[in-house]
N, C-alpha and C positions, 0 to 999 in steps of 0.2 A: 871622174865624176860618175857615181851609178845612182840612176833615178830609181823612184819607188816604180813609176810608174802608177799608181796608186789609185787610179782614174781607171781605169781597163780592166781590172779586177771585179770580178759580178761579185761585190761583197754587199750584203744588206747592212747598209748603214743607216736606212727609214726603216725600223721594228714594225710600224703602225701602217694600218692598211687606212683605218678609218679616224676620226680627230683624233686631236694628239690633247690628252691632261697636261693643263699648263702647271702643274706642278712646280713652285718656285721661280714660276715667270713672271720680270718686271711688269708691269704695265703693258697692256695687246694696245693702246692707242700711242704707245710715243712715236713723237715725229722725229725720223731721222734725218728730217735735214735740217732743224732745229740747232744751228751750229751758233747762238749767239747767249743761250743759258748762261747761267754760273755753274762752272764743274762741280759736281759732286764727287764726296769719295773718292780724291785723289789721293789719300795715305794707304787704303785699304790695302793688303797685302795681298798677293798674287796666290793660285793654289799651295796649297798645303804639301803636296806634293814635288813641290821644287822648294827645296831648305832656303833657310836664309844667309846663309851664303852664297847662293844662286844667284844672290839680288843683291849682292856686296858689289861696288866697283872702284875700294878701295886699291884693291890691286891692280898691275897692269896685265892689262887681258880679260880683266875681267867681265863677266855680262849683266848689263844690271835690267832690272825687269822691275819696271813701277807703273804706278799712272797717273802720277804725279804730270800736272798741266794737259789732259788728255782733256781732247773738245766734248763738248757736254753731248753730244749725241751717241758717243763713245759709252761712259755710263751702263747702256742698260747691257752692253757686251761685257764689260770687265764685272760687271756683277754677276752676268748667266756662266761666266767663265770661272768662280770663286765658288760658284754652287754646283754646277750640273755634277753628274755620276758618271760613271760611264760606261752603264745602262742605258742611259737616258739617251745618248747617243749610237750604239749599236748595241746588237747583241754577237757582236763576237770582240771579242775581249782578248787583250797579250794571255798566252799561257803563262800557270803561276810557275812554271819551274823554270821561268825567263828566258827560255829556247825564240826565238825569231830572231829575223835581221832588223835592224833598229835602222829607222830612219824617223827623218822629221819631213813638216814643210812649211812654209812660212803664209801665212794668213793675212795679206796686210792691206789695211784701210788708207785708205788716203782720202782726199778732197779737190774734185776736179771743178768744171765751171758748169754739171749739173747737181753738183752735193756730192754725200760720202760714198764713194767707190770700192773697188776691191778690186787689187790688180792677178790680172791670169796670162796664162803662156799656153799657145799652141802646139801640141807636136808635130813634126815633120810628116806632109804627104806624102814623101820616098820611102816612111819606115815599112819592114815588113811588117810591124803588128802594130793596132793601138795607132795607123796613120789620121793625124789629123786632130788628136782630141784633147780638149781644155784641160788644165790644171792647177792646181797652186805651183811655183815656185818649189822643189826640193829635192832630197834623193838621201841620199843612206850617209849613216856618218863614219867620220874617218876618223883613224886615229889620236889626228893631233885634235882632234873637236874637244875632246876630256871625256870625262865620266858619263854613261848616257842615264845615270838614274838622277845627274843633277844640270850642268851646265853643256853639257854635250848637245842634245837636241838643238840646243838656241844657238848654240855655233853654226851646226851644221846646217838648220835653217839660211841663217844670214848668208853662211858661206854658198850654198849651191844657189840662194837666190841671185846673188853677186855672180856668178860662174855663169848662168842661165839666161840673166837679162841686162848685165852691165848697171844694176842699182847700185847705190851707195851708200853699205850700208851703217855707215854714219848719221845719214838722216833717217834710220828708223829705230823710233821705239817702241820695245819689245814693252806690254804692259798686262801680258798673259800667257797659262799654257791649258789649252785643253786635254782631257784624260786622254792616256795612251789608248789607240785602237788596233785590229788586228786585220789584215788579210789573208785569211786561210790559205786562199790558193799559190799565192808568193811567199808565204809566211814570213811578212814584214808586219813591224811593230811601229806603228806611223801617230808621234808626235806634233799635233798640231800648234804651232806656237803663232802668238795672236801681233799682232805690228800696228802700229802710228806711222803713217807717211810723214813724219814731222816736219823733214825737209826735203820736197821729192829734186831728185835726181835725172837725168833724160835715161830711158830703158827703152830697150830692142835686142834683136835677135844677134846674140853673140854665136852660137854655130848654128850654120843652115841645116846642118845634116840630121839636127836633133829638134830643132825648134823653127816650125813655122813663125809665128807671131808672137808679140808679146804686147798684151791689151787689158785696160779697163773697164771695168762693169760698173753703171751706178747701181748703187743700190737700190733708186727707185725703180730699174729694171727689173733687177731679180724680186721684189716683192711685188712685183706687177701681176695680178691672176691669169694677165692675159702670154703672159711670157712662162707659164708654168705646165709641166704634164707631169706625166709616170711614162719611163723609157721602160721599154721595155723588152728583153733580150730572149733570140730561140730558147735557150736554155730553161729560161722560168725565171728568171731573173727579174725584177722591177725594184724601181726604187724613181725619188725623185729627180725632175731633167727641170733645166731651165733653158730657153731659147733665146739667146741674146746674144749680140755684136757678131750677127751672120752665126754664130756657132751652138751646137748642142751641146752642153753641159751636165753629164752625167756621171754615174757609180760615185767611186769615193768624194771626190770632189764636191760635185751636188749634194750628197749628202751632208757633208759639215754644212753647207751653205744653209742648206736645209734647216738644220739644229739649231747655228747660230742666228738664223730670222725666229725659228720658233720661239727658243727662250730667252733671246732678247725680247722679246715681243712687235718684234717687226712685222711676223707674217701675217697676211691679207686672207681670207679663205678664198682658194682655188680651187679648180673641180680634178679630181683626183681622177676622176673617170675619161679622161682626155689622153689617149696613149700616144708614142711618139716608137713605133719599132722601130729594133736595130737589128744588124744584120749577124753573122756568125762570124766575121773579122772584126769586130766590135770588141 
């Protein structure tokens, strides 16, 4: 199992210092804990960029990716997921002559007993580097995952989630993929794929050696103004943090988090001018 580590990486995944043009953003008033709607939109196809064979699961093995029965609070993500650029989310981009390590990681919502959540894992306090810091569920894909221009990513998603926290990932569906992003300094090629906790499973720390925690965020946390800053690293470095469930949440991480509250239309305005330094082992 090799992680992206994907969190540790001073990569700018907030382009914007100052508001963000909600270009192509649902609705900035929906409520997301509004979980008793009529679904909308659940035929809608998934990006364009994962074929429709991606989304076959007539075969065995195969991965299917719909969103079809997703809770209506879901909606305004599987829409900002069928439009955003991926521009709109960094300004560093896979190189076009396909050179990086490809990895994915798994993004996934669920529904706890304060509304819709979003599950993250801790790394290990022992590591020498990068001890201690939030992330999604993932790491680099492997051979048997398939093809990483089609259904690879979503394998290797579920698989390192499964590897990482003992989920089950029969009970998640996959009902999105966002644009591939780049990390210069690792030069990984990092697959965001989007998850439905449809049928959640018990998760926790399958090796101590790798993974302190493995925890939930609500959502009404992370869109909270009062749980948000700008971290900010010796280097020059800044981008957005959130401070929730005792932990700092920054770089790659924070940043999707970021994107996906912006154009979904979740996010709350925060005062961007509120910093949170980190140190040079950061």
């Amino acid at each position: 199992m090799t992680h992206t580590h994907t969190d540790t990486q001073h990569t700018d995944t907030h382009p914007h210092t100052g508001p963000h043009p909600h270009t192509g953003t649902p609705d900035t008033h929906a409520d997301v804990r509004d979980t008793h709607a009529d679904v909308r939109d659940t035929h809608a196809d998934v990006r364009a960029d994962i074929p429709a064979d991606a989304r076959a699961a007539a075969a065995p093995g195969a991965i299917d990716v719909t969103t079809d029965g997703l809770p209506a609070w879901l909606d305004p993500v599987a829409r900002a997921a069928r439009s955003v650029r991926p521009q709109q989310l960094s300004r560093f981009l896979p190189p076009e002559s396909g050179a990086g390590r490809q990895s994915a990681v798994l993004v996934l919502f669920g529904e706890g007993a304060r509304g819709p959540e979003l599950l993250l894992m801790e790394r290990s306090g022992t590591l020498r580097s990068h001890a201690g810091q939030p992330s999604f569920p993932g790491g680099s894909l492997d051979p048997e995952d398939g093809d990483q221009a089609t259904t690879g990513p979503l394998r290797a998603a579920l698989r390192e989630a499964e590897e990482e926290t003992g989920l089950d990932p029969r009970g998640v569906q996959l009902f999105g993929v966002l644009p591939r992003l780049y990390i210069p300094v690792s030069s990984f090629v990092v697959t965001p794929v989007l998850g439905w906790w449809r049928a959640p499973s018990p998760v926790g720390v399958v090796d101590p050696a790798e993974t302190a925690r493995v925890f939930t965020v609500p959502v009404a946390d992370l869109t909270d103004p009062a749980n948000r800053a700008m971290a900010v690293h010796p280097s020059g470095h800044s981008g957005p943090a959130f401070l929730v469930e005792s932990a700092l949440v920054w770089g790659f991480t924070a940043g999707v988090i970021d994107r996906i509250l912006h154009y979904a239309g979740w996010e709350r305005p925060w005062d961007r001018a509120r910093q949170v330094p980190l140190d040079w082992r950061a």
